[in-house]
C-alpha positions in Angstrom: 0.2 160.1 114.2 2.3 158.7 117.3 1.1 155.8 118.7 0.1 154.5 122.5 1.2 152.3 124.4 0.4 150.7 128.1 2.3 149.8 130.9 3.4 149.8 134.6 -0.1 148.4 136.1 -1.1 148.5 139.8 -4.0 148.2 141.6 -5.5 148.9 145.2 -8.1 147.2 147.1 -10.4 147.8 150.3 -8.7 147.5 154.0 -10.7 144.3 155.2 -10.8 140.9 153.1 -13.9 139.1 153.5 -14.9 135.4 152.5 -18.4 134.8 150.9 -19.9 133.2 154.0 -18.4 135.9 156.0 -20.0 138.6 153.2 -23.4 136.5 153.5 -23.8 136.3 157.0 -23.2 139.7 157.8 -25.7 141.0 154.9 -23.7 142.1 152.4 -25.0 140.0 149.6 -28.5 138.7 148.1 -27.1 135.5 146.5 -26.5 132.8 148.8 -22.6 131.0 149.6 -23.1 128.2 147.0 -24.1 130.4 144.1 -21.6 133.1 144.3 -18.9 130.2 144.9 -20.1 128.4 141.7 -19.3 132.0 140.2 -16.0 131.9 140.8 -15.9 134.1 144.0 -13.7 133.5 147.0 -13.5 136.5 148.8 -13.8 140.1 148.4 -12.2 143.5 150.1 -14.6 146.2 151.9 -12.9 149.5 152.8 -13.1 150.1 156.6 -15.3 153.3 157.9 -13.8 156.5 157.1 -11.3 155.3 153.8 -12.2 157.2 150.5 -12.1 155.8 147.0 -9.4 158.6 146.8 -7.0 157.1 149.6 -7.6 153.8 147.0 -6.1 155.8 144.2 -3.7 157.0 145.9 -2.5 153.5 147.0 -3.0 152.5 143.2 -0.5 155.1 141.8 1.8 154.9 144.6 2.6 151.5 143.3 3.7 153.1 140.1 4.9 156.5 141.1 8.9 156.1 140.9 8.1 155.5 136.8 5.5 158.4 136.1 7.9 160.6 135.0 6.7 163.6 133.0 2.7 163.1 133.1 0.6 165.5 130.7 -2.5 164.5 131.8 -4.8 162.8 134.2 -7.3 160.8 133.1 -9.7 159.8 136.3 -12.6 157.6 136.2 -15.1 156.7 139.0 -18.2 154.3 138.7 -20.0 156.1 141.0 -20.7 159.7 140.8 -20.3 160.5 144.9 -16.3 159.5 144.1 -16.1 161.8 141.6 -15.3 164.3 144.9 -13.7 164.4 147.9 -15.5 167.5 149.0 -17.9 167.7 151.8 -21.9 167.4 151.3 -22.4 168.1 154.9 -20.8 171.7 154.5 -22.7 172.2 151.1 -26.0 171.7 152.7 -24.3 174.0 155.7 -23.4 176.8 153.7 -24.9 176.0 150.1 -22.0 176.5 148.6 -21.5 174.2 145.6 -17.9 174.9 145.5 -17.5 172.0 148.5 -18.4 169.7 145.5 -16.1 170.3 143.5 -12.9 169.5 145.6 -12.0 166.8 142.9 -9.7 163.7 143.4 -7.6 164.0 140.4 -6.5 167.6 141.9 -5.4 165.7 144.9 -3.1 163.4 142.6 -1.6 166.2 140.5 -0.9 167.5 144.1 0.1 164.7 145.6 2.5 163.7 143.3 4.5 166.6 142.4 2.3 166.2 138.8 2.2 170.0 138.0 2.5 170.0 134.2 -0.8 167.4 134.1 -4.1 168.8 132.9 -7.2 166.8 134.7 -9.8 164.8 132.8 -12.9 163.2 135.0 -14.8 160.0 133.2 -17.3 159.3 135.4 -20.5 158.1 133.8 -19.2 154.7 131.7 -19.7 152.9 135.0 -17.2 149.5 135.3 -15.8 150.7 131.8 -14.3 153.9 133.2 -11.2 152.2 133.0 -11.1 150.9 128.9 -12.7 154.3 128.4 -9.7 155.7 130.0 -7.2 153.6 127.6 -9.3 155.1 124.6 -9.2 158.7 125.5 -5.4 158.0 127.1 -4.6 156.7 122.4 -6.5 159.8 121.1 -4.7 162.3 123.1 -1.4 160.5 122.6 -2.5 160.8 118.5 -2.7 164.7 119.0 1.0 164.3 119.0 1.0 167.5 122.1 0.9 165.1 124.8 3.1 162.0 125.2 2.2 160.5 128.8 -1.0 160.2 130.5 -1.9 158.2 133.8 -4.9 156.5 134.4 -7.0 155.9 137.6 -10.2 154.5 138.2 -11.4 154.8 142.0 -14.3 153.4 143.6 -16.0 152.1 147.0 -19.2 151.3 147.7 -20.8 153.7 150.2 -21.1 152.4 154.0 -24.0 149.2 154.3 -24.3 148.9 150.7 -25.2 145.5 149.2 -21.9 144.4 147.6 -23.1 142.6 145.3 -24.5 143.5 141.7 -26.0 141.5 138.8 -25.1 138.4 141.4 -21.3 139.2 140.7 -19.5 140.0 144.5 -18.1 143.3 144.3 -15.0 144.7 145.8 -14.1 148.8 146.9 -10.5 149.1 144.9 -8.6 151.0 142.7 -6.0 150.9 139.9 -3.6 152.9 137.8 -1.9 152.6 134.8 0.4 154.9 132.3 -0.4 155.5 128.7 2.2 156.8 126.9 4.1 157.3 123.0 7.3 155.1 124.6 7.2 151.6 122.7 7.3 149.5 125.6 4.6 147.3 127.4 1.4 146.9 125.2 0.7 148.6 122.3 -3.0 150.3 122.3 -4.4 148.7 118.9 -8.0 149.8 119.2 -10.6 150.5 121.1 -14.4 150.6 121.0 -17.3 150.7 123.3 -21.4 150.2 123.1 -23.7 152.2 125.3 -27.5 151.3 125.3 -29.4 153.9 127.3 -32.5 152.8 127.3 -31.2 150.0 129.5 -29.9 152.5 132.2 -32.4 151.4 134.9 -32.3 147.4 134.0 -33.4 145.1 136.8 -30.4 142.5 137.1 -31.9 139.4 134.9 -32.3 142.5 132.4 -28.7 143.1 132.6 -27.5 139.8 132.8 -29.6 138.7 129.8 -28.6 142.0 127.8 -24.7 140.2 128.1 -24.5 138.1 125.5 -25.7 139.4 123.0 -23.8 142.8 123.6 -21.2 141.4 124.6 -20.5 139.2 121.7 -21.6 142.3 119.5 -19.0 145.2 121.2 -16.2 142.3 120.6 -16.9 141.4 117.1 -17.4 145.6 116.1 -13.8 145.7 117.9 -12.0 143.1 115.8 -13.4 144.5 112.8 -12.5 147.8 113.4 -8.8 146.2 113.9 -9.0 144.4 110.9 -8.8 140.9 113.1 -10.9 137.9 113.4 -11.1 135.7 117.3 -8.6 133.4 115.5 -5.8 136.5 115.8 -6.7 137.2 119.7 -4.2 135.2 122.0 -5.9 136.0 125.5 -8.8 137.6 126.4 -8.1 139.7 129.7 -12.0 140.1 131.3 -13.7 141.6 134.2 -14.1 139.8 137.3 -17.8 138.4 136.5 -19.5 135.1 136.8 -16.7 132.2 134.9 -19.7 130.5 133.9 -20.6 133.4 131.8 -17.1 133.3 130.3 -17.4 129.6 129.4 -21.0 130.1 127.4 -19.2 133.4 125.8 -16.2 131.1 124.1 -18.3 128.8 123.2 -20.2 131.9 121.3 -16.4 133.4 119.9 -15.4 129.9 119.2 -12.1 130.5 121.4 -10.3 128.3 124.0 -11.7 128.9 127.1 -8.2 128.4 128.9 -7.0 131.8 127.1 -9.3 133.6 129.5 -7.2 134.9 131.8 -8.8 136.8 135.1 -6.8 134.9 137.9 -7.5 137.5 140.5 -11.7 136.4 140.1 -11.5 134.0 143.4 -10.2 136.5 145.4 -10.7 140.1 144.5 -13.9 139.6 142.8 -15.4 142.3 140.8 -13.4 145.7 141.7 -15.7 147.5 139.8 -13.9 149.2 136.8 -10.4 148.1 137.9 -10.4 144.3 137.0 -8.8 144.4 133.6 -5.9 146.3 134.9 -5.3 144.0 138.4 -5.6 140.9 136.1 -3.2 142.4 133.3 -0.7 143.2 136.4 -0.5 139.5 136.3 -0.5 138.3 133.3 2.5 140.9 132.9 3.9 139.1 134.9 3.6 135.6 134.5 6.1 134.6 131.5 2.9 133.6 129.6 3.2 136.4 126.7 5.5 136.5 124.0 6.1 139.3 121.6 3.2 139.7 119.2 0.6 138.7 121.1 -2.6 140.4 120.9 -4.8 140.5 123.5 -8.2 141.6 124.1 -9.6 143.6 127.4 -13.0 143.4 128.1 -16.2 145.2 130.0 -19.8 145.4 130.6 -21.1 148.2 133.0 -24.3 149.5 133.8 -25.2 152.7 131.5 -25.6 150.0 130.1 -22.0 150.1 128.6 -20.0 148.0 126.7 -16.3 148.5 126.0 -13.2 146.7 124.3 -10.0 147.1 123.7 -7.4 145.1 121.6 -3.6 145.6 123.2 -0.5 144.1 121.2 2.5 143.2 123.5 5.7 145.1 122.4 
């Protein structure tokens, strides 16, 4: 059985940049400037009128696309199921033809990129987990031992004079990519593991928000035991881009040093829906912090409601 490895991160966001008074005043948000500030939140990015979530994946994998090499397969996730398409509704309703629905993004890529020899997979109801769910299916195809490099896109932005702000975390439109593949290099893909609760689909946002610890805490545990690990073995946990307050009651839960919680981009990207783990692991690639050895453990909560982990090991 071969196993995976990640690598080679990028990540996309929206045209404008936007501060939280800027975001509050022009009535993007329910929480006011002070709460979403205490949060952690700086700023966020908004895509201007007329950019797709697929122009944000394309941005995404143009960061990466002189090492994609020989992709097998394409494994594309939205949050939002209008991004799962780039096809026109306007002309369905015109001509009821359902085939202008099903113009699908991760065509485009293969296209776009010259990947020809890459079969298309579409994840699109895992919400902001898309991205670890990605990671997961990325290991079990690479354990198939018939395909040895997959890339990995999660696209989203939030429909024009939405309310960017959900479950009183600010939200930004953005994208990101990463490869997946059998080449020891990067992060090793230890395990993964993920929690859905449908009977919480529809949860108000205090529902969701009080659903987090206790999920949260369970989804991470279920992963270090499937790992054969404890919290003591876990050298950083890589999060979303949610509330740092949250953060500091869940390490108190975990027993683990709150200064190994590394999501530097949280002041000013904010919560780029399923795409945070991958901008913040861009960064931490890149900071000298890591040594060989260290184990590391990626996090999300999504509405579904979903909860997903994954354990990498750095090569």
């Amino acid at each position: 059985m071969s196993e995976a490895y990640v690598d080679h991160f990028s990540y996309a966001v929206g045209d404008t940049a936007q501060t939280v008074l800027e975001a509050v005043c022009a009535g993007l948000v329910r929480s006011d400037e002070r709460a979403l500030t205490q949060a952690g939140f700086a700023r966020h990015h908004i895509c201007r009128n007329g950019t797709t979530a697929y122009e944000l994946a394309h941005r995404a994998v143009s960061g990466i696309k002189d090492v994609l090499g020989d992709i097998d397969a394409i494994v594309y996730s939205t949050c939002l199921p209008m991004n799962g398409n780039v096809g026109s509704y306007q002309t369905y309703r015109e001509t009821r033809d359902v085939k202008y629905l099903m113009d699908f993004p991760g065509s485009h890529l293969q296209t776009d990129f010259d990947l020809n020899n890459a079969m298309v997979l579409g994840l699109s109801q895992q919400a902001c987990t898309s991205m670890l769910g990605s990671l997961y299916i990325a290991k079990a195809m690479m354990a198939s031992n018939d395909m040895h490099r997959a890339l990995c896109v999660t696209a989203d932005r939030f429909p024009e004079n939405s309310i960017y702000e959900q479950s009183y975390n600010l939200i930004s439109d953005g994208a990101a990519a990463c490869i997946v593949s059998t080449e020891p290099q990067g992060f090793r893909i230890v395990v993964g593991h993920g929690v859905t609760n449908g009977a919480l689909s529809v949860s108000s946002d205090d529902e969701t928000v009080g659903s987090f610890f206790n999920y949260a805490h369970r989804v991470i545990n279920e992963t270090l035991a499937k790992a054969r690990l404890v919290m003591s073995d876990i050298d950083w946990i890589v999060p979303q881009n949610t509330n740092l307050i949250a953060w500091q009651i869940m390490c108190n839960l975990l027993a683990f040093d709150y200064s190994r919680v590394y999501q530097p981009t949280l002041s000013e990207l904010g919560h780029m829906i399923s795409g945070d783990n991958i901008a913040n692991m861009k960064h931490l690639a890149a900071s000298g912090k890591l040594r060989s050895g260290d184990k590391l453990l990626l996090f999300m909560a999504g509405y579904g409601l979903n909860w997903q982990c994954v354990i990498l090991e750095k090569v």
